[in-house]
C-alpha positions as CSV (number, residue, x, y, z in Angstrom):
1,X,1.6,14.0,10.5
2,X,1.1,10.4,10.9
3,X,3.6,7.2,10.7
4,X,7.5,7.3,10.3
5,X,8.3,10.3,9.5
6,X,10.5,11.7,12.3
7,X,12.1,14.7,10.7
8,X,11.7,18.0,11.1
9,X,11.7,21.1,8.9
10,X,11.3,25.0,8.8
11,X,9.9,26.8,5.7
12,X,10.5,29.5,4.6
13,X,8.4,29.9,1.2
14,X,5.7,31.7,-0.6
15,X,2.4,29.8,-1.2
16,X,0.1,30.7,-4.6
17,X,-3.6,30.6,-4.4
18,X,-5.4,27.8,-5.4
19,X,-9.3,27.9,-6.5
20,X,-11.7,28.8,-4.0
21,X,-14.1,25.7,-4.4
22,X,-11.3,23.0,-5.4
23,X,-11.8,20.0,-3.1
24,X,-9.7,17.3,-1.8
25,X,-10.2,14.2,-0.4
26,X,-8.2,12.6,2.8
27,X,-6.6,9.4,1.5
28,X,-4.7,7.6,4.4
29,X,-6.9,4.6,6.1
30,X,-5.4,6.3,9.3
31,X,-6.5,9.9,9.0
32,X,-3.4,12.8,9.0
33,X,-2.5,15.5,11.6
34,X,-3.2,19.3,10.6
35,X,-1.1,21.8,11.7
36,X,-0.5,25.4,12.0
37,X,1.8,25.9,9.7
38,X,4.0,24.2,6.8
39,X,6.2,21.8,7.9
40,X,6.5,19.2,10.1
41,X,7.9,21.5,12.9
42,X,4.3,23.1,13.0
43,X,2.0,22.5,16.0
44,X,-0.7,20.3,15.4
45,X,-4.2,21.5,15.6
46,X,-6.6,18.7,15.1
47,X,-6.7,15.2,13.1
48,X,-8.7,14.7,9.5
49,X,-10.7,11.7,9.1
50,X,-10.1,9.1,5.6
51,X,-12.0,10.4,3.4
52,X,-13.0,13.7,4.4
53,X,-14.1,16.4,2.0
54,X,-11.8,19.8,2.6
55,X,-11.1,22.8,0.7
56,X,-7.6,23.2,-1.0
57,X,-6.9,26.7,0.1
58,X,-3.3,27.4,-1.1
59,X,-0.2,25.4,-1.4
60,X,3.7,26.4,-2.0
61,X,5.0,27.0,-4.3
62,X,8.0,24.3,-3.4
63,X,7.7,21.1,-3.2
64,X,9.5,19.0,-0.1
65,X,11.0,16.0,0.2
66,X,9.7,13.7,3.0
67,X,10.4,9.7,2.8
68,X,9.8,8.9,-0.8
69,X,7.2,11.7,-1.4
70,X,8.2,15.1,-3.2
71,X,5.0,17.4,-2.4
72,X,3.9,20.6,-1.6
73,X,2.4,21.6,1.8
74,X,-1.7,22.8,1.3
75,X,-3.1,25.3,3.6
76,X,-7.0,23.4,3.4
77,X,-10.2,24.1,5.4
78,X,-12.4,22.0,6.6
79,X,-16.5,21.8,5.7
80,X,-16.9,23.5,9.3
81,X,-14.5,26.0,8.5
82,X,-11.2,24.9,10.8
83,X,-8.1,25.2,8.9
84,X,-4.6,24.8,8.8
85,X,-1.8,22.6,6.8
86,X,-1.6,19.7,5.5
87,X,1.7,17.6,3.9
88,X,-0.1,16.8,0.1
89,X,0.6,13.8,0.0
90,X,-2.6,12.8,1.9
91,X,-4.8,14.6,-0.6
92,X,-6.3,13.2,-3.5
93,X,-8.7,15.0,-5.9
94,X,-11.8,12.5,-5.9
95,X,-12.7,9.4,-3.8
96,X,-11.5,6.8,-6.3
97,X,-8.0,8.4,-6.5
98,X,-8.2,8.2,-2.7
99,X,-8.3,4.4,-2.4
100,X,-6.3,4.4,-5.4
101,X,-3.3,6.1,-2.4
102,X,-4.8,3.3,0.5
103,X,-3.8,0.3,-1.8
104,X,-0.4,1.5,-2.4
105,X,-0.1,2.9,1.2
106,X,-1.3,-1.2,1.9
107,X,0.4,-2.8,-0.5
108,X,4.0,-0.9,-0.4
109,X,5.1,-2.5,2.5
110,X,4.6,-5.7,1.6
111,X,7.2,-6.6,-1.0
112,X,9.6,-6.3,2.8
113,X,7.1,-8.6,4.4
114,X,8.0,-11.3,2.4
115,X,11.4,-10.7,1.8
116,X,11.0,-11.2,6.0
117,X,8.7,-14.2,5.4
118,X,11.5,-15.8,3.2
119,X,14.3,-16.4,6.2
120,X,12.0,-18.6,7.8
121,X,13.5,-21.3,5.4
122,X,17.0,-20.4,5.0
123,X,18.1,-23.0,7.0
124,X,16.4,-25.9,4.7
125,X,17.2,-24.1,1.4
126,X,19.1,-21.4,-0.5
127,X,16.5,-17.8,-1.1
128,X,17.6,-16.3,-3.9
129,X,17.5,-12.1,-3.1
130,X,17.8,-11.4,-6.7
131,X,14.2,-11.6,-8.1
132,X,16.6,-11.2,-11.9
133,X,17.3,-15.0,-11.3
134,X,14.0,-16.4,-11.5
135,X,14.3,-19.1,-14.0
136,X,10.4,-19.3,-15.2
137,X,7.3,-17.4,-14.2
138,X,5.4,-20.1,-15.1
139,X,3.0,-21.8,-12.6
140,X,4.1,-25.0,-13.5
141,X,7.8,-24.5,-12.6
142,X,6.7,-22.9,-8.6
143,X,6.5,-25.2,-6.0
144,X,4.6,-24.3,-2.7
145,X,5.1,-25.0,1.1
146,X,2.5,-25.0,3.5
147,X,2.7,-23.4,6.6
148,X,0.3,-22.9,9.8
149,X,-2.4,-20.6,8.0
150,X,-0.4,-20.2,4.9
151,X,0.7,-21.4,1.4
152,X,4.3,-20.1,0.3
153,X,4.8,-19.9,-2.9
154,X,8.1,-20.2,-4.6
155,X,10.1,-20.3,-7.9
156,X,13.1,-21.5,-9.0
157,X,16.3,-19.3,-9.6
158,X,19.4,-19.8,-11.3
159,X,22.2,-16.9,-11.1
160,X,24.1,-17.1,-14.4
161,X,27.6,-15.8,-12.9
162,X,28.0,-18.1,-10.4
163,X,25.6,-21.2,-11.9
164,X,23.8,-21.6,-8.3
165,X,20.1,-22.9,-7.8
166,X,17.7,-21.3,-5.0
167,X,14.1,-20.4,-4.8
168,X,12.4,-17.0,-4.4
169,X,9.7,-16.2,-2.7
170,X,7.1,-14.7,-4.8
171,X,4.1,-14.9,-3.5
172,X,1.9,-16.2,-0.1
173,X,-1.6,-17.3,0.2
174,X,-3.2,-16.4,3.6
175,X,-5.7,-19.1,5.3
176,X,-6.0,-17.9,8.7
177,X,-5.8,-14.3,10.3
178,X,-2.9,-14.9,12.4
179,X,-0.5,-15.1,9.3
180,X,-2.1,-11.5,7.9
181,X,0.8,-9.4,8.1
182,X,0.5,-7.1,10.9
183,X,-1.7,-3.9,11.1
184,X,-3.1,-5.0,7.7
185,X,-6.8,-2.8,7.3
186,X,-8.7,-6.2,6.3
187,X,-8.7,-9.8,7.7
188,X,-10.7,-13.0,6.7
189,X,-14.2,-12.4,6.9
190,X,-14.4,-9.3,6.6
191,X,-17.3,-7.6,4.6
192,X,-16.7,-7.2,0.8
193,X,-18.2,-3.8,1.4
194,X,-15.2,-2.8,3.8
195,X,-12.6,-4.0,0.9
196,X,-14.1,-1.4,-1.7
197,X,-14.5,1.4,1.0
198,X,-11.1,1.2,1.6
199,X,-9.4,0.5,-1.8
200,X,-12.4,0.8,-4.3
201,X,-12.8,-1.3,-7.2
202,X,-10.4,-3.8,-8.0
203,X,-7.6,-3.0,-10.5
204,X,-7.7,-6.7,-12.1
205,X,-10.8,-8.4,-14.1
206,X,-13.1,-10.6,-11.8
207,X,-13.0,-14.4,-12.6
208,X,-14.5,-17.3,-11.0
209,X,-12.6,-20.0,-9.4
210,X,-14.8,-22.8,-7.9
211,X,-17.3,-21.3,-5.8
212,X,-15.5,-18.1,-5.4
213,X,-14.6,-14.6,-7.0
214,X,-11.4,-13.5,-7.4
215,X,-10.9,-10.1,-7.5
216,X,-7.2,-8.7,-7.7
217,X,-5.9,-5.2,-6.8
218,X,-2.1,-3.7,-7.5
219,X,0.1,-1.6,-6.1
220,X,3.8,-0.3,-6.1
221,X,6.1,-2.6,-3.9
222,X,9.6,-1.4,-2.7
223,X,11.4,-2.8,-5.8
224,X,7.9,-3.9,-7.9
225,X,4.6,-3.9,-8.4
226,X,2.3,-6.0,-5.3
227,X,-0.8,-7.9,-6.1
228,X,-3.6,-8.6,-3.3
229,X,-6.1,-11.0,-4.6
230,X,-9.3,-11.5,-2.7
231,X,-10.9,-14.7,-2.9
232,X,-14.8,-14.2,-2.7
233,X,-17.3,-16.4,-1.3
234,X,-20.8,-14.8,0.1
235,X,-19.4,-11.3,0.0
236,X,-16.8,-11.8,2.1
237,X,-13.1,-12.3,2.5
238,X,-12.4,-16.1,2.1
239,X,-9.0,-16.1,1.5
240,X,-6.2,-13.6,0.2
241,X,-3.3,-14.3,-2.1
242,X,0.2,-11.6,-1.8
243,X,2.1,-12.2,-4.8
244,X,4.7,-9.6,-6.3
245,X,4.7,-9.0,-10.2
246,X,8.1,-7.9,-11.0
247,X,8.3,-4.7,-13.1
248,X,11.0,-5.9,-15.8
């Protein structure tokens, strides 16, 4: 399997039959391992592509903890009739649901990212860790910093115990592709057509500012929900606004 999972695991566990003709759909953006048996211990056989169409076979019965996922392991077969296992996870039941899993598999990192983005300015003011302490959400109250390619966006905080000011970083508006954080699947200029392949139609309602769209998706951060707004100008990427939405 791909990414950061390093662990390894032996099963020993029964496995139910699913339907013969239920399909699912690959969902990661960078295609998952298949392997000869369950578990992360089995030998890998050959790599599924995002998106492909394969045949849910059988799964177990027990479902297994791996990073923050609690999922069974599906024995699948491919259109050309390869097979093996698969960690469930990585399959969704229809194509929207599938970039439904890329935008949190995007997004989910993200609410880290600027947590990371945020120490640049400890030295030239106090960053408040406790999102709790955000005095106003109102966009009157942020304040913003420009940077080389990007806008940071910050609002005030106040923790009521000790009665001590800061600012949080909530959010970051990207102008150039050198501040995209890294490995991100889209960049400026990029084809509107490549932002629905990947995560389908926008979660938020389409409004115009200036001379360009704004279409927002949403995903689960680390410790809230992340919002990726595209800014639209001749179907493409013109700009791209990271902002968390906290879930309290």
């Amino acid at each position: 399997m791909k990414k950061v999972i390093l662990i390894s695991m032996m099963l020993m566990c029964a496995v139910c039959s699913a339907s013969a003709q239920t399909w699912r759909y690959v969902n990661t953006l960078y295609g998952v391992n298949v392997r000869d048996k369950p578990g992360l211990d089995g030998k890998k056989k050959f790599v599924l592509k995002c998106n492909q169409r394969v045949k849910l076979l059988e799964e177990t019965k027990e479902k297994f903890k791996i990073d923050e996922f609690e999922e069974p392991w599906c024995k699948i077969q491919t259109e050309d009739g390869a097979s093996g296992y698969v960690y469930g996870v990585y399959l969704s039941k229809t194509l929207n649901d599938a970039a439904s899993f890329r935008c949190y598999e995007a997004l989910h990192p993200l609410a880290d990212w600027l947590e990371e983005l945020a120490e640049e300015f400890t030295a030239t003011m106090y960053i408040d860790k406790d999102m709790h302490n955000i005095s106003s959400f109102s966009d009157e109250s942020s304040f913003s910093v420009q940077g080389n390619g990007i806008k940071y966006i910050f609002y005030p905080t106040k923790d009521e115990k000790t009665g001590k000011t800061g600012a949080y970083l909530l959010g970051v508006r990207i102008y150039e592709n050198h501040a995209m954080p890294k490995d991100f699947p889209i960049k400026l200029g990029d084809s509107m057509e490549k932002v629905r392949d990947i995560f389908g139609k926008p979660d938020g309602d389409n409004f115009y500012f200036g001379d360009e769209v704004i279409k927002a998706y949403e995903g689960f951060g680390n410790v809230c929900f992340v919002e990726m707004v595209i800014f639209e100008r001749d179907d493409s990427v013109a700009g791209i606004l990271f902002r968390l939405s906290p879930g309290f």
